[in-house]
N, C-alpha and C positions, 0 to 999 in steps of 0.2 A: 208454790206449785207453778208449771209454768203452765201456760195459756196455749191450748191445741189450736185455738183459733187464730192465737197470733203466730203460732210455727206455722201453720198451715199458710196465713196471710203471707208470711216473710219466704215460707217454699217456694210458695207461687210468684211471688218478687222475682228470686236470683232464678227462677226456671224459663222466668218470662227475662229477665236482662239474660242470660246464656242464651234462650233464642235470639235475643234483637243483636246479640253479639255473632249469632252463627251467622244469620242475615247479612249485619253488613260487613263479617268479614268473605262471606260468600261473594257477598256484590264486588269488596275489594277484588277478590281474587279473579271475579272476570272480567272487571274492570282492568289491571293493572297486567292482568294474563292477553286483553285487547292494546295493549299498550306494545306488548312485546311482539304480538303478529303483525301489527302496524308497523312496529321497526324492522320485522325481517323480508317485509314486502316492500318497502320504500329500496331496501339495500338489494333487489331481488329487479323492482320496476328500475333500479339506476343498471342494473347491469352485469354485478359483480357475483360474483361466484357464491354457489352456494352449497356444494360438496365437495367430500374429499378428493373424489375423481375427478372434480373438474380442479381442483388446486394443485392436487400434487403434478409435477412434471410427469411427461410420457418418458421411459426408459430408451437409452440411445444403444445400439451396439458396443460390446465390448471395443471393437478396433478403431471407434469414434469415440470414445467415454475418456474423456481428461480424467475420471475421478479415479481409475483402472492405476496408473501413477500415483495419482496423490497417496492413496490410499497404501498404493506401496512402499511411500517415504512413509506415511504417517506411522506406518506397520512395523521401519525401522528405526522407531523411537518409540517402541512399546518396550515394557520392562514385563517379562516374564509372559504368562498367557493372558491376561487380563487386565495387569494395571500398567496405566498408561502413564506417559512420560509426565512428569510433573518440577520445575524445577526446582534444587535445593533435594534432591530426591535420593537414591544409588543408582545413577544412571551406568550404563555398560560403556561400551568403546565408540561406538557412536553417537550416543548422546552427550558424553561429554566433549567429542569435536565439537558437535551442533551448541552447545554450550557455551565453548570455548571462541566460536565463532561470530555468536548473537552482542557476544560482549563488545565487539567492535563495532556495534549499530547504536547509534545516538542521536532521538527525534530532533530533526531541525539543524543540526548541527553541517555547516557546512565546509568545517575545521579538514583540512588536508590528513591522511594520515602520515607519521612519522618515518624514518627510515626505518626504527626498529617495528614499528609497527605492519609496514608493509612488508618487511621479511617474517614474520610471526603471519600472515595471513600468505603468505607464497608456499609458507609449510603447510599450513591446514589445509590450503588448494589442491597439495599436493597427495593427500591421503583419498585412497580410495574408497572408502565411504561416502566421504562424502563429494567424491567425481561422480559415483553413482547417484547420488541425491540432485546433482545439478543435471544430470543427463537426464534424469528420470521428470525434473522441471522440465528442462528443451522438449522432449517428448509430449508432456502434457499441453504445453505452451504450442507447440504444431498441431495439435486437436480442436485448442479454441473452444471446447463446449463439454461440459460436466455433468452427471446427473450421479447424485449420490445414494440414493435412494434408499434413504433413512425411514427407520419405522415411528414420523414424525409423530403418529399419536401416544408416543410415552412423554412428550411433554417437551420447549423449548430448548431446555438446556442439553437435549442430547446430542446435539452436536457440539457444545463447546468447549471439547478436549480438542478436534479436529479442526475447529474454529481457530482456536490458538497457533497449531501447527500451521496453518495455510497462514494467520499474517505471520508469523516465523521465517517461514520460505519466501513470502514476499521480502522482508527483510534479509536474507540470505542473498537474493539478489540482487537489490540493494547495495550491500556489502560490496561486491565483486563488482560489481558495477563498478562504482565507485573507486575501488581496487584498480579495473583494466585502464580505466580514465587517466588515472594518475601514472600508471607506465607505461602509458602511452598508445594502446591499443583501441583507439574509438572505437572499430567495427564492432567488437567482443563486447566494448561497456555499453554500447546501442543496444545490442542482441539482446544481453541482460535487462538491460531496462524494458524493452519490449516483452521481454518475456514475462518481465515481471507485472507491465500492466494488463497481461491475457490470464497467467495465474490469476492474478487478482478478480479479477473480473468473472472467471468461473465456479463463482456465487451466483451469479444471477438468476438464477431461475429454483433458488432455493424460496418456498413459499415461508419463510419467518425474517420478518424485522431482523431480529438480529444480523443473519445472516448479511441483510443486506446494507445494517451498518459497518460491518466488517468489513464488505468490498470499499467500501468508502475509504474505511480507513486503510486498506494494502493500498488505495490509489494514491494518497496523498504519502509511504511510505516511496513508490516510486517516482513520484512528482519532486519528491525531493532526490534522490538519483542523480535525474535527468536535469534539473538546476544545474547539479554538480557537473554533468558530464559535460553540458554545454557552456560553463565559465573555461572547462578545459579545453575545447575541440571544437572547433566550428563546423557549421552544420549542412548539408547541401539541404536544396531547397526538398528534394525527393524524401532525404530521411525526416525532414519537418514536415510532409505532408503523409508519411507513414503513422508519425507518432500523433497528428493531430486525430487519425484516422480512427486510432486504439484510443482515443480519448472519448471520441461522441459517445460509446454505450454507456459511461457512467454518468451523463448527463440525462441521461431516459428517466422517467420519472414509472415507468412500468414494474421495474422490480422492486421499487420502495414500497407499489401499489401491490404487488401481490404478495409480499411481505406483511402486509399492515392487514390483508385480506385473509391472509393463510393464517395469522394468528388467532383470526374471528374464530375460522372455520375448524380448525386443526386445535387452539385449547380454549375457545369459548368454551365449547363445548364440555372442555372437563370442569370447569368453574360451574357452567348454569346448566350442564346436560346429564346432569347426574351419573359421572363416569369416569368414578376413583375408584385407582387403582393403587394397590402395593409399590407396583414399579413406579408409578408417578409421584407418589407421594414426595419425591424432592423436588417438588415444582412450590410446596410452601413449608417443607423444613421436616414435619416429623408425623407419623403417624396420629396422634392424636389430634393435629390439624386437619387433618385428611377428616378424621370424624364430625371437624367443625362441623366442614363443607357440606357433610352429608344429612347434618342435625338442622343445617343453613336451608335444606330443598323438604324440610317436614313439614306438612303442610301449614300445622299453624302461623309456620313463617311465611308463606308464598306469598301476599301482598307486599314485604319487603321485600323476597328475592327477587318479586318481578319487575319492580322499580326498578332494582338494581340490574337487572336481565335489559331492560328497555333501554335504558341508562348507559350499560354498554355498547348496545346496538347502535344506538342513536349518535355515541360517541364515535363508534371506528368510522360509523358513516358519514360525518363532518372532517373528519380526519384523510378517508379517503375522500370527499369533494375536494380537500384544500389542497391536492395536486394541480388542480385544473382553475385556482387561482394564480392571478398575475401580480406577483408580488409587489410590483413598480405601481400598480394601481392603488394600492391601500397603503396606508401609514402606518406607522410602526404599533400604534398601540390598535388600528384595526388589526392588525396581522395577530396580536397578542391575543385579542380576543375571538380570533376565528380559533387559533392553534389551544386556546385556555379554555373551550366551552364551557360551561359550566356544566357540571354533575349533582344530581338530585342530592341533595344532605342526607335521604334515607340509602344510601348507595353504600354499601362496605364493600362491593370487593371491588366497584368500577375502579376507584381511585387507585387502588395497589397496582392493578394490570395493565391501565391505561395510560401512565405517568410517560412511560418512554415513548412514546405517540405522540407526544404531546409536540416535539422540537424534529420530529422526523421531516419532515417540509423543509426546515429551515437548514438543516443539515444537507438535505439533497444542494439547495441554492448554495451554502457555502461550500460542499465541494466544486459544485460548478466553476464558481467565483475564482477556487484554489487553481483551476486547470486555467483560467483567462492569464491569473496573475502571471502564472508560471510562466505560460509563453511570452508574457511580455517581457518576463526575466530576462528568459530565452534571446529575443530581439535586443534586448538591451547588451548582453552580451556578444550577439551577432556584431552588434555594432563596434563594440571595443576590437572583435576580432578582425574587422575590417579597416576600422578608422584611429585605433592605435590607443582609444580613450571612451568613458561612457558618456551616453549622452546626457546633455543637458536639462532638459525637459520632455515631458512625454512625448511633444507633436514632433520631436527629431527623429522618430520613429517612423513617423507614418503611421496608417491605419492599422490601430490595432481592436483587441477589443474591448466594448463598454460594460459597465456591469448592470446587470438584467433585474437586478433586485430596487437600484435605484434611477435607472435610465439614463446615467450619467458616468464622464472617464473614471477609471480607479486613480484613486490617489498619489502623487508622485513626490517623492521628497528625497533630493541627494543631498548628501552631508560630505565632510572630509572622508570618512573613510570608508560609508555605504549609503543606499541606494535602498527607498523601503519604496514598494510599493502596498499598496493597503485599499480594503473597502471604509467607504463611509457606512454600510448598512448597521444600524448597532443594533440590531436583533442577533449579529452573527457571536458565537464565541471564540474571540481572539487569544491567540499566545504571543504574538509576537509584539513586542515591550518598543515602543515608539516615542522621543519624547518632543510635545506638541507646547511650543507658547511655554518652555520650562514644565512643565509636567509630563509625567511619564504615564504614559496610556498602556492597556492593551488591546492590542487592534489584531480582526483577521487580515493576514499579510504576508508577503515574504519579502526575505533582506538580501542582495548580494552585497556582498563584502570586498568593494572597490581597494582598501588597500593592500589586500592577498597577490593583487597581481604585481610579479616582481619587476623592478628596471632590468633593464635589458644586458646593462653594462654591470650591475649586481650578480644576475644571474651568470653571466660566462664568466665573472672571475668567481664564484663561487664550485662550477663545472670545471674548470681547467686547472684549479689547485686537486678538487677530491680525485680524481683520475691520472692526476699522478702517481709513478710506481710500477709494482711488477704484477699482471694479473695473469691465472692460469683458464685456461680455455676448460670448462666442463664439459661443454655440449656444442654441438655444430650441426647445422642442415642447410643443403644447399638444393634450391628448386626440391624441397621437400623430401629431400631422400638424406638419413642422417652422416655424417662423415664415418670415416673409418676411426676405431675405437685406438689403435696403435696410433695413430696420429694426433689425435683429441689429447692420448695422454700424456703427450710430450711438449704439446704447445704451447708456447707462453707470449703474451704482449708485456713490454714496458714502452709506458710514456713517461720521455724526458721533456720538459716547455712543451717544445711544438712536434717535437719527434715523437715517432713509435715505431720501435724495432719488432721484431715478427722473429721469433726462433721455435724449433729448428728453420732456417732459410738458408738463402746462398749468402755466403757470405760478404759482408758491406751492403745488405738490403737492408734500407731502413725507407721510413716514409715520413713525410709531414702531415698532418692532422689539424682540420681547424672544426670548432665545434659553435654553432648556433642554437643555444637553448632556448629565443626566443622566437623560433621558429614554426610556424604555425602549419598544418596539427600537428606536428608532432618535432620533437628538438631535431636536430641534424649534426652528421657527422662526415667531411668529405676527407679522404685518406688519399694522398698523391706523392709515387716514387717522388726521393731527392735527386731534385736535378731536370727531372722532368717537366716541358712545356707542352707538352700535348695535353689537350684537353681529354682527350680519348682515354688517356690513362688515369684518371682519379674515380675512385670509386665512390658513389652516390650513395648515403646512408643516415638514419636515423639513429637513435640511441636514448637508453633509459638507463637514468644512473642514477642507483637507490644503495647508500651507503656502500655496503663491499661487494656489490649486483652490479655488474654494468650486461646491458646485451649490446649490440647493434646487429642491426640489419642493412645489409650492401646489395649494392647491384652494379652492374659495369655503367649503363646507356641511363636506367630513367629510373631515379629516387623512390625507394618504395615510402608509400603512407601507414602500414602497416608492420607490425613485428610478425611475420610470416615468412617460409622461409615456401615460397612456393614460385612458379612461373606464371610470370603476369604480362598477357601481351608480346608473350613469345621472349622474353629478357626472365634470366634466374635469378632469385633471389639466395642472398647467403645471411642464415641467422646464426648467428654466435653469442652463445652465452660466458661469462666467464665471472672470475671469483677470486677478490683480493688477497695475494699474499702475503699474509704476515709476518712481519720480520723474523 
């Protein structure tokens, strides 16, 4: 029989351990619950924001809103009423231009494109789609300032269909960039580039990390560009102090901070503010997650989830102090361990949400670092454009600048046939394959490619063979007004050696022709009657010759720089395009 006295003994036992168990998980919870008010006052007493009002941006005027554009490209790379472009997808007429075009963008790559490649990109140029897409970028890019105004409390990822689109268009201009550079249009491949580092940059005052890893990365899609544009085209001193100018705001350490900030405020909250939603639930995969989170805030649990509450707190706000460290101060493994903090072991969800936080610091410094290098690229290449060849060592440059993370020059190493400059910092993450003492490193860096530039005496006999022959006139403008269409259709150039006869003409007009393709910026083309010793009579002109594409551009008195057929200085300019006949 059992014993009333021992049930009764053993009642009183687990009724008495279930109170000392209510007890001290009571004391846990306001224990561990003072943990978390401790953390929102420390992040409250530094400064930083602590509602949505104060994080989300103020809304700008539609006639000042860059996003008013975006929004309209991004509008023309939706597939139906709802789903949005994805690649590999059934895209329409436009999206597979925009496709068709993105294929020509390849990180890093400072590779020329081809003749057939640059005729395949003069076609896509040429579709009206997407002229509307770049004007609709120029437009946004003359705004300068964004505000998107996202219903950020459904969760980080809902910007990142539009995310994608914006570095797209960054690389689109990119693209063209790159494009104008190589036919010889500087003004055009500047504009682009410029434009492309203000798209870019109109991220910034989106309150989520991501966002503002994104500008980071459209900056260094344009940073490469503008490499490109400046091994082609030499720079005046004004456009180098333009472009330095659109460089400072990615060096701000402000929008990485309300980025790191807006994540607290904006989806802390749905992790540890008990404020799951249906719509949110792709913030960790599937509705029954969703129910973790929600079985995560019952109370029996609250002395872990407050740890992990505090835990996170405590985390953003190390994360945000480590802006306002001086990276050159501390050594690689302090740096490691400021950006590593450690997190409580009772912590589950710190670790999942905080991971990308972790290297946000260290990625501001190396884009920084990307934008030093570049310019020194830049100078390096000033210098060939001047001095005929690259320089030898860094100090042939003159003052450039140091990198901030080590307090010491970047790196400089010329080879036979490039030219790397690179950080020492090894916190950074390098792609570019350097080989040091026979081992191949990878280092944050960039390369020009010294043996791309061609001899002088290669290149003109390479021009004065392919422009031989008979070519027909397409298109003509003269001081911006287009020729007559009756006349365009009948005209024809052939060059023989040195000759080039001009028909319909007067009869026994021909001209002699000499060509400079290593003429700096841009090739030249001088065309003077036979027989003629006046100076007065040879026409002053450029030219781009890309397979069966020649244009030039003439003037009578003073050399244009440009492929415009416009009046500069009171002198007209005559653009002519034309298109090799086939036997």
């Amino acid at each position: 029989m059992i014993n009333k006295k021992n049930v009764t003994v053993l009642a009183k036992g687990v009724a008495g351990l279930m109170l000392l168990g209510i007890i001290v998980h009571t004391i846990a919870v306001i224990a561990t619950g003072n943990h978390v008010r401790r953390a929102k006052e420390n992040i409250k007493a530094a400064g930083y924001q602590m509602s949505l009002a104060e994080i989300i941006p103020p809304p700008l005027e539609e006639s000042k809103n860059a996003a008013v554009e975006l929004k309209k490209i991004f509008g023309l790379l939706t597939l139906g009423s709802n789903e949005m472009y994805s690649p590999g997808g059934s895209p329409g007429k436009v999206v597979k231009q925009y496709e068709e075009l993105l294929k020509f963008y390849k990180a890093g790559s400072t590779t020329p494109y081809s003749d057939k490649q640059l005729a395949e990109l003069e076609e896509l140029f040429s579709k009206d789609d997407l002229k509307r897409i770049f004007q609709l970028l120029s437009d946004a890019a003359s705004k300068k300032e964004a505000r998107f105004q996202r219903q950020y409390f459904r969760g980080p990822g809902l910007p990142l269909p539009e995310m994608g689109h914006h570095r797209s268009v960054c690389r689109m201009l990119a693209i063209r960039a790159q494009y104008e550079a190589q036919v010889g249009n500087k003004v055009d491949a500047l504009r682009l580039v410029r434009e492309g580092l203000i798209v870019g940059e109109l991220m910034k005052t989106e309150p989520i990390l991501m966002s503002q890893l994104a500008r980071l990365a459209n900056l260094k899609v344009s940073l490469e560009a503008l490499r490109f544009v400046s091994a082609r085209h030499e720079l005046t001193d004004s456009e180098l102090e333009s472009l330095n100018q659109l460089l400072i705001p990615y060096a701000d350490a402000e929008p990485m901070i309300r980025g790191i900030n807006g994540e607290r405020v904006l989806f802390g909250q749905w992790f540890f503010e008990e404020r799951h939603t249906a719509e949110g639930s792709w913030l960790i995969g599937t509705l029954p997650n969703a129910a973790f989170f929600r079985l995560y805030h019952w109370y029996p649990f609250r002395p872990v989830y407050n740890v992990d509450h505090s835990s996170y707190l405590n985390h953003m706000l190390k994360q945000l102090q480590f802006f306002k460290v001086d990276l050159s101060e501390l050594t690689a493994e302090e740096v490691e361990e400021v950006a590593q903090k450690k997190i409580s072991r009772f912590a589950l969800i710190t670790p999942m949400v905080a991971s990308s936080l972790e290297d946000a610091r260290i990625r501001l410094e190396q884009s920084r670092s990307l934008s030093d290098m570049t310019m020194i690229a830049i100078a390096c290449n000033q210098y060939r454009h001047r001095k005929g060849s690259y320089p030898e060592v860094l100090d042939d440059l003159g003052p450039v600048p140091t990198e901030k993370a080590t307090g010491k020059p970047y790196n400089f190493q010329k080879t036979e046939d490039a030219i790397y400059i690179y950080s020492g910092y090894t916190l950074y993450n390098g792609s570019l394959t350097i080989d040091l003492n026979g081992k191949e490193n990878k280092l944050h860096g960039v390369k020009i490619t010294t043996a791309s530039v061609p001899d002088k005496e290669d290149s003109l006999k390479r021009d004065q063979a392919a422009i031989q022959g008979k070519w027909k006139v397409v298109a003509m403008k003269a001081a911006g007004n287009p020729g007559p269409d009756n006349v365009i259709a009948v005209m024809k150039y052939e060059f023989k050696g040195n000759r080039l006869i001009i028909t319909p003409a007067e009869p026994g007009t021909d001209y002699t022709f000499k060509l400079d393709p290593s003429s700096k910026p841009t090739a030249t083309f001088d065309m003077t009657p036979v027989g003629s010793k006046k100076p007065d009579d040879t026409m002053k002109g450029i030219y781009v010759l890309v397979g069966d594409q020649l244009k030039l551009c003439l003037a009578k008195k003073k050399r244009p720089t440009e492929m415009r057929a416009e009046a500069e200085d009171g002198f007209g300019q005559v653009l002519i395009e034309l298109q090799r006949e086939k036997p």
